[in-house]
C-alpha positions as CSV (number, residue, x, y, z in Angstrom):
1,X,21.2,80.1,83.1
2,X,20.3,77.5,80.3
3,X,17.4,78.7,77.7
4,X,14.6,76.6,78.7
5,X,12.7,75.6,75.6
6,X,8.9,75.9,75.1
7,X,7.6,73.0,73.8
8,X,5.0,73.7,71.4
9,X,1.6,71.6,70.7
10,X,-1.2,71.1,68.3
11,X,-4.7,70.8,69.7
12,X,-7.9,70.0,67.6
13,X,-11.2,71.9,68.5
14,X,-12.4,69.4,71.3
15,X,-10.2,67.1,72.6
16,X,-10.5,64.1,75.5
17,X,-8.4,64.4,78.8
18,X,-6.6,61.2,78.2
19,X,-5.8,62.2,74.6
20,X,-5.0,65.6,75.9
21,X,-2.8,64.0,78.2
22,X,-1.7,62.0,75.4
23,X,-0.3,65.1,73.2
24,X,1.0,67.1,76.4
25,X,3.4,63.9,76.9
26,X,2.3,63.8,80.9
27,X,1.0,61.2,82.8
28,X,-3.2,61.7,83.1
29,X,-3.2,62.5,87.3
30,X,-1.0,65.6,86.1
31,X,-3.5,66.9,84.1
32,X,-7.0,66.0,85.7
33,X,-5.3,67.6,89.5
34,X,-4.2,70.8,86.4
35,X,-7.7,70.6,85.5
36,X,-9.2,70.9,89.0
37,X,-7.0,73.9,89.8
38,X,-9.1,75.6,87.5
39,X,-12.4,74.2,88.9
40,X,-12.7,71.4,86.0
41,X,-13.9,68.3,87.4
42,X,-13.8,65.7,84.0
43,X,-13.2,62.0,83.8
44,X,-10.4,60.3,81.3
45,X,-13.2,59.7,78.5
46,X,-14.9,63.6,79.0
47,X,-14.6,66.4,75.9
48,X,-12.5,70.1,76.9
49,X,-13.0,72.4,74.4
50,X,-9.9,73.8,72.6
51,X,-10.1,77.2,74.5
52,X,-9.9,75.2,77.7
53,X,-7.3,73.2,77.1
54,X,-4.9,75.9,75.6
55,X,-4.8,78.0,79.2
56,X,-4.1,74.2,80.8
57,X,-1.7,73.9,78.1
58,X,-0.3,77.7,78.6
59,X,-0.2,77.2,82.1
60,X,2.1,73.8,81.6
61,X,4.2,75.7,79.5
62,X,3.3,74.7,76.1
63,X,2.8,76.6,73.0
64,X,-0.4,76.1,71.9
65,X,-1.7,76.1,68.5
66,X,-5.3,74.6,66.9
67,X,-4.8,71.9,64.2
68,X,-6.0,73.2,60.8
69,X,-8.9,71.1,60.3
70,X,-11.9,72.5,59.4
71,X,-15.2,71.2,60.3
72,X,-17.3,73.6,58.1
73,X,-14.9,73.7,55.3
74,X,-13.8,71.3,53.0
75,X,-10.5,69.8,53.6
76,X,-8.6,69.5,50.7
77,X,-4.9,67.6,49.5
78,X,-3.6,71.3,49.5
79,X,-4.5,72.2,53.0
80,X,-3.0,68.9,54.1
81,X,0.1,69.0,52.5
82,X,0.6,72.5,54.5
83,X,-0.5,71.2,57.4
84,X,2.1,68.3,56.9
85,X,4.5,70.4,55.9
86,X,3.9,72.7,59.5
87,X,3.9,69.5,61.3
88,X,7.5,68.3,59.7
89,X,8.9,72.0,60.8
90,X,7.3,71.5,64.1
91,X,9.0,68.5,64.9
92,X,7.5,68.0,68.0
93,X,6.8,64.5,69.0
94,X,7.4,63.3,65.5
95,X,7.9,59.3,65.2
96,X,9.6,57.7,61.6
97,X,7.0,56.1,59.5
98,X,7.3,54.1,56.3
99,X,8.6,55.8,53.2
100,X,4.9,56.0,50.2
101,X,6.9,55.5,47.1
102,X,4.7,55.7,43.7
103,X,6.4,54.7,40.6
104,X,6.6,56.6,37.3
105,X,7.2,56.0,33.7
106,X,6.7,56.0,30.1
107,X,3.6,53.5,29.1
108,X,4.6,49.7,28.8
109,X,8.3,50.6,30.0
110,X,6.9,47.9,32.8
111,X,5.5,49.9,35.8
112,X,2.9,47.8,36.1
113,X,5.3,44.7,35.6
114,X,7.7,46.2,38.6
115,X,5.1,46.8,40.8
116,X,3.6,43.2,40.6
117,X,6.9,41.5,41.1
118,X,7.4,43.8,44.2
119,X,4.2,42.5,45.5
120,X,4.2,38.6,44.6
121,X,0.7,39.1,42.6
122,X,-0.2,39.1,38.5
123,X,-2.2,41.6,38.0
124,X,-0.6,43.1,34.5
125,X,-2.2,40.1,32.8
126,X,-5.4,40.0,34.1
127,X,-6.0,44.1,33.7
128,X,-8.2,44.6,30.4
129,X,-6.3,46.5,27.4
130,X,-3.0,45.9,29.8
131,X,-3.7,49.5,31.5
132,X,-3.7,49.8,35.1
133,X,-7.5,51.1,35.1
134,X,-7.4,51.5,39.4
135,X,-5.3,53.0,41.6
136,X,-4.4,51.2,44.7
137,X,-1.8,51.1,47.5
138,X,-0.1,48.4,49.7
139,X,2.9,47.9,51.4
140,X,6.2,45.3,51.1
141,X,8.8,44.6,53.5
142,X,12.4,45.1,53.3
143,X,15.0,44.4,56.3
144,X,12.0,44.4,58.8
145,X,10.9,47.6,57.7
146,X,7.8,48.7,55.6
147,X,7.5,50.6,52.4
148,X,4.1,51.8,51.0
149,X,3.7,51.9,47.1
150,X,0.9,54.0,45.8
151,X,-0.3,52.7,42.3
152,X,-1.3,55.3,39.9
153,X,-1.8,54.9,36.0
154,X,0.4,54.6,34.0
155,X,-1.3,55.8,30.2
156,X,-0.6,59.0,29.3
157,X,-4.4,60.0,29.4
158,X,-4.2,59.7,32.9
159,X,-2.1,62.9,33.5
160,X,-3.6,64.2,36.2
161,X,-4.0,61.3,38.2
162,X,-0.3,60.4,38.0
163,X,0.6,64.0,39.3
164,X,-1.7,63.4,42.8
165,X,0.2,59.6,43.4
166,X,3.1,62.0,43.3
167,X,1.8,64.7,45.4
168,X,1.0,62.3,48.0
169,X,4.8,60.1,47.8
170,X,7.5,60.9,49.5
171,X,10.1,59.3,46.7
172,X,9.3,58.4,43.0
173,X,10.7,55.4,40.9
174,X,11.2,56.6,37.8
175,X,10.9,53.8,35.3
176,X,12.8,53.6,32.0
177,X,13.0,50.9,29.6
178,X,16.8,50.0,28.6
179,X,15.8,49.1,25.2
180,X,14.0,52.4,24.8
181,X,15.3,54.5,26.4
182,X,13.7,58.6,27.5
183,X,10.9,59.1,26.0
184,X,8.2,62.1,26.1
185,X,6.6,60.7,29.1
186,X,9.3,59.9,30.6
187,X,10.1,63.7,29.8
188,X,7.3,65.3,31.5
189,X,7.6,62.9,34.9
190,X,11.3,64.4,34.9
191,X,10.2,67.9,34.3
192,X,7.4,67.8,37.3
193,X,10.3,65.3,40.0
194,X,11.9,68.3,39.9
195,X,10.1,70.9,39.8
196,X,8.2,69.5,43.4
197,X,12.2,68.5,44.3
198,X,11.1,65.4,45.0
199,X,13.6,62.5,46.1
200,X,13.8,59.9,43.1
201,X,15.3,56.8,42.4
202,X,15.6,55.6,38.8
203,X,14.7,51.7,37.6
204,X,16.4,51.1,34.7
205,X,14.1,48.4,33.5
206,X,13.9,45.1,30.9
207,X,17.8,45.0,31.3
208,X,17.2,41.6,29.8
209,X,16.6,42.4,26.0
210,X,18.9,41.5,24.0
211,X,18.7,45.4,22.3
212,X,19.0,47.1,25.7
213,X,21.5,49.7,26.6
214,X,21.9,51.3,30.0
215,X,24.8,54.1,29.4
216,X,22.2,55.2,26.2
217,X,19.4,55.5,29.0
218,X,21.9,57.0,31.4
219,X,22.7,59.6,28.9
220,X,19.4,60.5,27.6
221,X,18.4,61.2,31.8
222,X,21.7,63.5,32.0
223,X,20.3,65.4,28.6
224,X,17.2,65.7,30.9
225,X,18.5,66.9,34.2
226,X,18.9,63.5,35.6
227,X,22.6,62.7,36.5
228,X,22.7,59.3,38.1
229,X,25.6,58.8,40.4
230,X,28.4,57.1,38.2
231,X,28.0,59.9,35.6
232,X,28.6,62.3,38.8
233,X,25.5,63.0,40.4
234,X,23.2,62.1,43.8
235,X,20.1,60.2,41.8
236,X,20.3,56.8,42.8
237,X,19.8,54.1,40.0
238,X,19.1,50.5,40.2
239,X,18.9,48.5,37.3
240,X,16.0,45.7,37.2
241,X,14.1,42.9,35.0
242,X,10.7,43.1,36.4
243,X,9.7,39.8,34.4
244,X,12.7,37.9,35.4
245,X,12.4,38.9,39.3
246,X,16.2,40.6,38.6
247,X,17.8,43.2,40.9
248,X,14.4,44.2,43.1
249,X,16.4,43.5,46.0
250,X,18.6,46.2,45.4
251,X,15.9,48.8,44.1
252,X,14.2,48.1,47.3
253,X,17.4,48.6,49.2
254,X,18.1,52.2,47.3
255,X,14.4,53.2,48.5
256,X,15.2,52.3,52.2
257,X,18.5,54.3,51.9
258,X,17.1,57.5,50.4
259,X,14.2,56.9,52.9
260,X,16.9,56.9,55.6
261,X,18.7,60.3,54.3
262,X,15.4,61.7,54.6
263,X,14.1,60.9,57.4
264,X,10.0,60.6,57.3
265,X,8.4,61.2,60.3
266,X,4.6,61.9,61.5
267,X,2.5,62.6,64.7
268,X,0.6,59.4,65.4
269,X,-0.6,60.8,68.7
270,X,-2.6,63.0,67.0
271,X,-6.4,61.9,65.1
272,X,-6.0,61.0,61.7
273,X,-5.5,62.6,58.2
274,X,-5.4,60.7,55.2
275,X,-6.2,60.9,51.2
276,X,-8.5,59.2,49.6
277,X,-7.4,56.6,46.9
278,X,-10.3,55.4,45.3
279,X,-13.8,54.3,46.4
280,X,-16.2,51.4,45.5
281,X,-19.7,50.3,46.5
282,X,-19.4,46.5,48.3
283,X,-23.0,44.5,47.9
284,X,-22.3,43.2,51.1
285,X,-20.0,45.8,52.7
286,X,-21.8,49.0,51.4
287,X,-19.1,52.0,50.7
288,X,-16.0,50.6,50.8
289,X,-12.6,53.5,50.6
290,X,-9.1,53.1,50.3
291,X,-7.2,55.5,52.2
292,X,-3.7,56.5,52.9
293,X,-3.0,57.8,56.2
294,X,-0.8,60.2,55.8
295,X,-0.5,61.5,59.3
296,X,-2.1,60.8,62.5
297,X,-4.1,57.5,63.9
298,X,-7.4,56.0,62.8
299,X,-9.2,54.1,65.2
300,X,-12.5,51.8,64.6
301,X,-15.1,53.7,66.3
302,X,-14.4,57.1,65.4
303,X,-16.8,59.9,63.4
304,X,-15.0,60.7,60.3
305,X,-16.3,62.7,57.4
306,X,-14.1,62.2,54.0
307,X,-15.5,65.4,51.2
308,X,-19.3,64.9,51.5
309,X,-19.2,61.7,52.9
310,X,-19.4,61.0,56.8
311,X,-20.0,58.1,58.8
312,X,-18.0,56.1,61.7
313,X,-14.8,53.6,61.2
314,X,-17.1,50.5,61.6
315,X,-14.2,48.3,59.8
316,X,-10.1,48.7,59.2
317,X,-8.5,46.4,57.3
318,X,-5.2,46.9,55.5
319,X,-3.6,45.8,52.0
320,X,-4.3,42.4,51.9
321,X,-8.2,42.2,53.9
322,X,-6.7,41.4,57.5
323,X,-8.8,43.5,60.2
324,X,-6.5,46.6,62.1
325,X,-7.8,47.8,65.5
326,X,-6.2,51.0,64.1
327,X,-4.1,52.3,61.3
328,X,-0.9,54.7,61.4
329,X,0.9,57.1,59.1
330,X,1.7,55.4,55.7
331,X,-0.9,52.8,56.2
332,X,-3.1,52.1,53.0
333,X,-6.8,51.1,54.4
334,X,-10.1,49.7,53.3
335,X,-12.5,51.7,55.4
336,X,-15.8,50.5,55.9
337,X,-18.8,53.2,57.7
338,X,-19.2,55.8,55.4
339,X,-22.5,56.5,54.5
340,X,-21.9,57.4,50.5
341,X,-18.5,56.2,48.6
342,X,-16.7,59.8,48.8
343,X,-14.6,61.0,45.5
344,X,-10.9,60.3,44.8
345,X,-8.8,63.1,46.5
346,X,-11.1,64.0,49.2
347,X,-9.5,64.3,52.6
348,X,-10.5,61.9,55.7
349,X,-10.5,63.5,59.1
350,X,-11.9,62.8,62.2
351,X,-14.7,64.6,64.0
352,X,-16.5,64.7,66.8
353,X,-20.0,63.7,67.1
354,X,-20.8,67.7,67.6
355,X,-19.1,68.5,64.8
356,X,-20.2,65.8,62.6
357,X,-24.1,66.8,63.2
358,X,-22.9,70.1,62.5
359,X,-21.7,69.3,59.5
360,X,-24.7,67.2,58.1
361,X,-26.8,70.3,58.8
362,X,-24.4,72.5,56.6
363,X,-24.1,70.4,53.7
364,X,-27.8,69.0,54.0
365,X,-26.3,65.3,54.2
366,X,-28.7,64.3,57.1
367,X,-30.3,61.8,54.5
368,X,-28.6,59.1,53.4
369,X,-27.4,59.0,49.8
370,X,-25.6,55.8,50.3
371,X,-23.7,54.8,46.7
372,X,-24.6,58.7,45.5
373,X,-21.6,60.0,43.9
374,X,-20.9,62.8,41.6
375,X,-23.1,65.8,40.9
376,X,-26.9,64.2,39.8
377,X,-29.0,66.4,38.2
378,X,-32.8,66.5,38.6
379,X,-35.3,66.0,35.8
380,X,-35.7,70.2,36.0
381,X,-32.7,70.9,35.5
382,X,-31.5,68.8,32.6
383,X,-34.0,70.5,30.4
384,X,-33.3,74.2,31.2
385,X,-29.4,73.3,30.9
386,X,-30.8,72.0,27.2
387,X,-32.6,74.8,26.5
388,X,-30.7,77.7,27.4
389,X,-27.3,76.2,25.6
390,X,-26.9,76.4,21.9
391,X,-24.9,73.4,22.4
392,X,-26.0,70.0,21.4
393,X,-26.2,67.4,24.0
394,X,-25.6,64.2,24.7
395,X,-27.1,62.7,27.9
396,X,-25.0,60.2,30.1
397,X,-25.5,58.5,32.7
398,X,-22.0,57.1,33.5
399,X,-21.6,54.0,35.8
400,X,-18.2,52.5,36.8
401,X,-16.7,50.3,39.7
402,X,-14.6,52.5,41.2
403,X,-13.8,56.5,41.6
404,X,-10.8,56.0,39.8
405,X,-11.9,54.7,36.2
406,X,-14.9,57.3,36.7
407,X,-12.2,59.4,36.8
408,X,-10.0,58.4,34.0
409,X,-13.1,58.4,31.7
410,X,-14.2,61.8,32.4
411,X,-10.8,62.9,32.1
412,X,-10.5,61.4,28.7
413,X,-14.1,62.7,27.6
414,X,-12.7,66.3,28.7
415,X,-10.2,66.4,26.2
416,X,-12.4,66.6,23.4
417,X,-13.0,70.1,22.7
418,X,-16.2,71.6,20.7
419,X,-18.1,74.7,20.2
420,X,-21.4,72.5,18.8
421,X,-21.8,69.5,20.7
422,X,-20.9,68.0,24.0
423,X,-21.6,65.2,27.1
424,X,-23.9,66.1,29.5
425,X,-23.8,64.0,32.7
426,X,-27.1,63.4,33.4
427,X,-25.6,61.2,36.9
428,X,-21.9,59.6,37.5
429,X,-21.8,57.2,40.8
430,X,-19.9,53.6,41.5
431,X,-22.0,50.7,41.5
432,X,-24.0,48.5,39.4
433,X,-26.6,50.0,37.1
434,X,-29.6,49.8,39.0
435,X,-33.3,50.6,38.9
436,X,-32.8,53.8,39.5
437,X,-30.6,54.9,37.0
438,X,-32.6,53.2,34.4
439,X,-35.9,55.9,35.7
440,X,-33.6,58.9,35.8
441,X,-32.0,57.8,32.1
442,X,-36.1,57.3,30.9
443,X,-37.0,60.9,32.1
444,X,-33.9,62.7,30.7
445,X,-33.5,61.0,27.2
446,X,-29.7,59.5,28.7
447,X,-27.5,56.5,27.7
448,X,-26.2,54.8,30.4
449,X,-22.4,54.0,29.9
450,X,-20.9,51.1,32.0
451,X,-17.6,50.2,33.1
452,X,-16.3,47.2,34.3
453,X,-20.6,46.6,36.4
454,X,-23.1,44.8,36.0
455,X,-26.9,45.7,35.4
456,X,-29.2,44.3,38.4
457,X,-31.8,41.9,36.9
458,X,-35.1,44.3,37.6
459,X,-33.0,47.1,35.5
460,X,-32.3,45.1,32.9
461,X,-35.8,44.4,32.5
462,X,-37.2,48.0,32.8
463,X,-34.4,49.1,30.6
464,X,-36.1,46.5,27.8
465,X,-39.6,47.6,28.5
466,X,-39.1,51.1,29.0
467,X,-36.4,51.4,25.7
468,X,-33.7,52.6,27.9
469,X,-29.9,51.8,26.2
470,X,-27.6,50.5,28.5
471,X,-23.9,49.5,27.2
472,X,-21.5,48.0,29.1
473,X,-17.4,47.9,28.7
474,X,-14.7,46.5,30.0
475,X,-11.9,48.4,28.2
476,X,-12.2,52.0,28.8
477,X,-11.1,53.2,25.5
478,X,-13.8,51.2,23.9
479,X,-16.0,53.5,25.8
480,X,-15.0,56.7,25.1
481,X,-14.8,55.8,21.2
482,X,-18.2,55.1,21.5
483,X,-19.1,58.2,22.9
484,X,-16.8,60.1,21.1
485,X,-18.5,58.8,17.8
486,X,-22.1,59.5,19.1
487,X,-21.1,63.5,19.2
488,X,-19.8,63.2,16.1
489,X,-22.9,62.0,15.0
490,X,-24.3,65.2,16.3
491,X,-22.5,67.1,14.7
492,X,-23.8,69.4,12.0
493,X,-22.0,68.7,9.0
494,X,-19.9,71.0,7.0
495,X,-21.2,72.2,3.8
496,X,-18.0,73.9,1.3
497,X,-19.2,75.5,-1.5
498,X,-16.6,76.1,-4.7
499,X,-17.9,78.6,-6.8
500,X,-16.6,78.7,-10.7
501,X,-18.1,81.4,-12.9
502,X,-21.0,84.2,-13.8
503,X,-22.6,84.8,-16.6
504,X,-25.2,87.7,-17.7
505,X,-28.6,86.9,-19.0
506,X,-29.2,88.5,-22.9
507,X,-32.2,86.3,-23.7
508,X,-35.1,84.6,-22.3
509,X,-36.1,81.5,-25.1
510,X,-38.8,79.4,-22.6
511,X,-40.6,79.5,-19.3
512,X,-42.0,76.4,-17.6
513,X,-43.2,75.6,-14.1
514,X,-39.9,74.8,-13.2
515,X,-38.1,75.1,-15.8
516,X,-36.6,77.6,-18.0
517,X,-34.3,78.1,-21.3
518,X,-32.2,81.3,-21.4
519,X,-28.8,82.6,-23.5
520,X,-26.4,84.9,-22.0
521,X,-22.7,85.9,-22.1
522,X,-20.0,84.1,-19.9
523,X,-18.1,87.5,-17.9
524,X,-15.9,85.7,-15.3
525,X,-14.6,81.9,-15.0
526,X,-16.5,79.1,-16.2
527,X,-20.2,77.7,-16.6
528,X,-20.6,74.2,-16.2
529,X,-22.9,71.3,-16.8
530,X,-24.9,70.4,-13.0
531,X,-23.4,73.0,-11.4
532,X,-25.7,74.6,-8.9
533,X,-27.4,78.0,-10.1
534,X,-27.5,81.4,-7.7
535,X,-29.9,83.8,-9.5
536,X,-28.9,87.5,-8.6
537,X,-30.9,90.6,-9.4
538,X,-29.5,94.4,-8.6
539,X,-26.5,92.7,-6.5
540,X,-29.1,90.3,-4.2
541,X,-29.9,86.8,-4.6
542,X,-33.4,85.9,-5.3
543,X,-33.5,82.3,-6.2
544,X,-31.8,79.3,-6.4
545,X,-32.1,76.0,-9.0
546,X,-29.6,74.0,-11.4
547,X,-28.1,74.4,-14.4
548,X,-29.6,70.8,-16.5
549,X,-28.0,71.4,-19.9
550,X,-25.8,73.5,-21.5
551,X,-25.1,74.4,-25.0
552,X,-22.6,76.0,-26.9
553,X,-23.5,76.8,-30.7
554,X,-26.4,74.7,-29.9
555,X,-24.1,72.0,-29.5
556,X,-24.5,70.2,-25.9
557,X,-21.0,70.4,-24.2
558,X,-19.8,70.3,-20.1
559,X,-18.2,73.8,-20.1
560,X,-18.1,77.1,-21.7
561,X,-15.3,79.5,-20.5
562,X,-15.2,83.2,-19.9
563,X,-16.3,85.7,-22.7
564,X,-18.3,82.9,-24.4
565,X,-21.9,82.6,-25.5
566,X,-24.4,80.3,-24.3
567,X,-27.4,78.9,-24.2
568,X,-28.8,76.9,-20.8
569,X,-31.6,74.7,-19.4
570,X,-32.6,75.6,-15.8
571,X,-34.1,73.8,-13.3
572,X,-36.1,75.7,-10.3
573,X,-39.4,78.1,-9.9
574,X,-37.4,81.2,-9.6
575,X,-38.7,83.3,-13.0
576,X,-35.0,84.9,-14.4
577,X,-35.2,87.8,-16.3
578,X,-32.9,89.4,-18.8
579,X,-30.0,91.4,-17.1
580,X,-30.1,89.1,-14.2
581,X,-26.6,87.3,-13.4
582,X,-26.7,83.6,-13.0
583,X,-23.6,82.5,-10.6
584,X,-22.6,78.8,-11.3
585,X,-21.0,76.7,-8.5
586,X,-21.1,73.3,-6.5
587,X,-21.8,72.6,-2.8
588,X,-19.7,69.2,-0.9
589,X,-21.1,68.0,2.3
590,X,-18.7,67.1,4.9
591,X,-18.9,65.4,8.4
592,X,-17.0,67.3,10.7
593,X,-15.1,65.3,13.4
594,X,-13.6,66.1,17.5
């Protein structure tokens, strides 16, 4: 007799009877006449709970698990990548979905460059300081099929970033310039591709400088793990000229072919999962996302929550602004109906309206706090963080336009290590500067930082009458400079002191107010003329002052070395007496830096 094989099934925590149907793979009078067996009477639109619809399930002969989505717990990218991951080894009613490919690289070997050629737009050239300061994701088409490119940045500060466009590809383009060749970027992307094992194609780039060389490239990837197929290996390698549109045919090709091998599928029956890429406040929109689907579908009309955020899909549009009645695996979004812009990296999933109420009771997110974003800290608590630290502060309040340069500024600011002084973020959010802002900065003694915003007009003007600074950048190095050289303003300086020599006191010739002439001995190194003067009586030091003038053989003279006599005018109200020991040395204030 053949093995019959149990299907198995994922169900979330309520479910409706036609998407129930949906997921069982069964037409919907199968499952309402299985329903009234058990004495359910429900219409297609009606909520089973999931301990219902698992004995339905059971008694169909599926497997039943519930999907791992939490509705009191935060999802995060590591819960979904194992939920992925279950869902891949699951197999069950898996469709193929477009490859996400993110491309990595040394900075200006021409990511950026690559990346706008793929997608017909200039945006290298219009991008302040030439660094990719967003992170975006759209999609091209090859051979009637899609491919999804995730955008991270590509400066080296931006570490952290780069590793979660990886986390969330399926293949990486590893960029190298072939006048340039491996470099320690380059390095470090090679050292985490393979440590995830993750499929990767390498773009030998600029291939039309006159100083380039490929096999000097090829070799330096084989010195780093990296064999390409004609020096014997599997990686696939195209080689490209961004600028001059040469060869993307090909590299596009290559990611369609390894795309192939692999095989990328998802559930779309299922509700949706995505990441979020970055988020920005629209004047007219309100919180606007952009979110990769990663598995699952997203439909307008549907509760989601995304971190602290929650809301309902009042607007989809994809890459380029168009309006989608829904969205599929591998589909980058703009999502409009969340009720606060949510943080880069937090998970969207969908709820139901239960749940959701549920969950604005647990995180206390009832109120709106529409544009909050970040960790804003009341008036109270800014001073008691102040006075129990021994650490000098500087109070920000940092503004940007999206989560993703908030992001890569705090993660630049959070390189700079110190025991004495450091930033204290007073409030971070997207947005323009507002009214606001310019209170909360008057109350806690803050700068407000800008990037790439504007200030609205009733800021601006009680930021001038209330003395509240406001600066505003477009380049986000030029920011964190400034910061950077406010702490070091802070900073206590350094004072070294160099010490030279001691002599004993034999004689006392004159006391003044503050002054005194003495003679004594020289017993260890030298005395000399404006040094600074330690006097020392039984071992302790009781006074300080300066040595004015000096005198050897009553002659006037700059020095006077060990086992010498001298004479010496002092400066200070300390009253020496013979047999104290006068210690003779200089002090050199320094300004310390990060």
């Amino acid at each position: 007799m053949a093995e019959i094989r149990i299907k198995k099934i994922n169900l979330p925590a309520t479910v409706t009877v036609k998407r129930f149907g949906e997921i069982l793979g069964l037409p919907l009078g199968t499952v309402i006449a299985e329903l009234m067996k058990n004495g359910i009477l429900a219409t297609i639109n009606e909520q089973i709970d999931f301990e219902t619809a698992s004995i339905i399930a059971q008694d169909l002969g599926y497997e039943v698990r519930e999907e791992a989505v939490e509705t009191g717990e935060t999802m995060t990218l590591e819960k979904l990548i194992d939920i992925l991951k279950k869902e891949k080894e699951s197999d069950t009613g898996l469709q193929s979905r477009p490859p996400i490919v993110t491309i990595l690289g040394h900075v200006d070997h021409g990511k950026t460059t690559l990346l706008d050629t793929i997608r017909k737009a200039s945006v290298a050239a219009k991008e302040s300081g030439g660094i990719t300061q967003h992170i975006s994701a759209y999609q091209a088409k090859k051979k009637g099929r899609l491919i999804t490119f995730v955008d991270t940045p590509g400066h080296e500060a931006f570490s952290a970033m780069r590793e979660r466009g990886v986390s969330i590809a399926d293949i990486a383009v590893l960029v190298v310039a072939a006048d340039d060749g491996v470099r320690p970027q380059t390095k470090e992307v090679i050292e985490y591709l393979l440590a995830k094992k993750i499929p990767t194609i390498v773009a030998i780039n600029k291939i039309d400088k006159p100083e380039a060389n490929v096999q000097r490239v090829k070799q330096g990837l084989a010195e780093n793990n990296i064999l390409v197929e004609d020096w014997g290996g599997q990686i696939l390698v195209s080689e490209v000229s961004a600028k001059q549109n040469v060869g993307i045919d090909g590299l596009l090709e290559n990611i369609l072919l390894v795309a192939e091998v692999e095989d990328f599928k998802a559930d779309f029956k299922r509700d949706a999962l995505g990441v979020v890429l970055e988020s920005h406040l629209d004047p007219q929109k309100g919180p606007v996302a952009t979110v990769l689907i990663k598995t699952g579908t997203l439909k307008e009309g549907q509760d989601i929550i995304a971190g602290a955020s929650h809301g309902r899909v009042r607007r989809i549009e994809d890459f380029t602004g168009k309006r989608l009645a829904e969205a599929g695996p591998s589909t980058p979004i703009g999502l409009i109906g969340l009720n606060a812009a949510p943080n880069t990296n937090d998970i969207l999933q969908v709820v139901t309206g239960k749940s959701l109420t549920k969950l604005e009771v647990l995180r206390g997110t009832s109120k709106s706090q529409t544009g909050k974003l970040g960790d804003s800290l009341n008036a109270q608590k800014i001073y008691k963080t102040i006075e129990d630290g021994k650490i000098k502060k500087l109070n920000i309040i940092l503004k940007s336009d999206v989560q993703g340069s908030l992001e890569a500024i705090q993660q630049i600011l959070g390189e700079m290590k110190s025991d004495e002084v450091a930033v204290n973020y007073i409030s971070r959010g997207v947005g323009n500067v507002t009214e606001s802002d310019v209170r909360l900065a008057q109350t806690s003694g803050a700068i407000i930082f800008s990037f790439n915003i504007e200030t609205t007009p009733v800021a601006k003007r009680l930021a001038e009458t209330s003395g509240v600074e406001i600066k505003h950048y477009r380049i986000i190095y030029e920011l964190v400079e400034d910061i950077k050289n406010r702490l070091v303003e802070m900073l206590p300086p350094t004072i070294e002191r160099t010490d030279f020599g001691k002599m004993n006191v034999l004689a006392v010739f004159k006391t003044g107010k503050k002054d005194m002439i003495v003679g004594g001995k020289v017993v260890s190194g030298k005395i000399t003329k404006g040094c600074l003067i330690d006097v020392i009586r039984n071992n302790n030091a009781i006074g300080k002052g300066r040595l004015a003038n000096l005198q050897q053989n009553k002659v006037d003279v700059d020095e006077v070395i060990q086992n010498n006599e001298c004479g010496i005018t002092f400066d200070g109200e300390t009253k020496i007496k013979e047999g104290d020991t006068l210690a003779c040395y200089t002090e050199e204030v320094k300004k310390k830096t990060l």
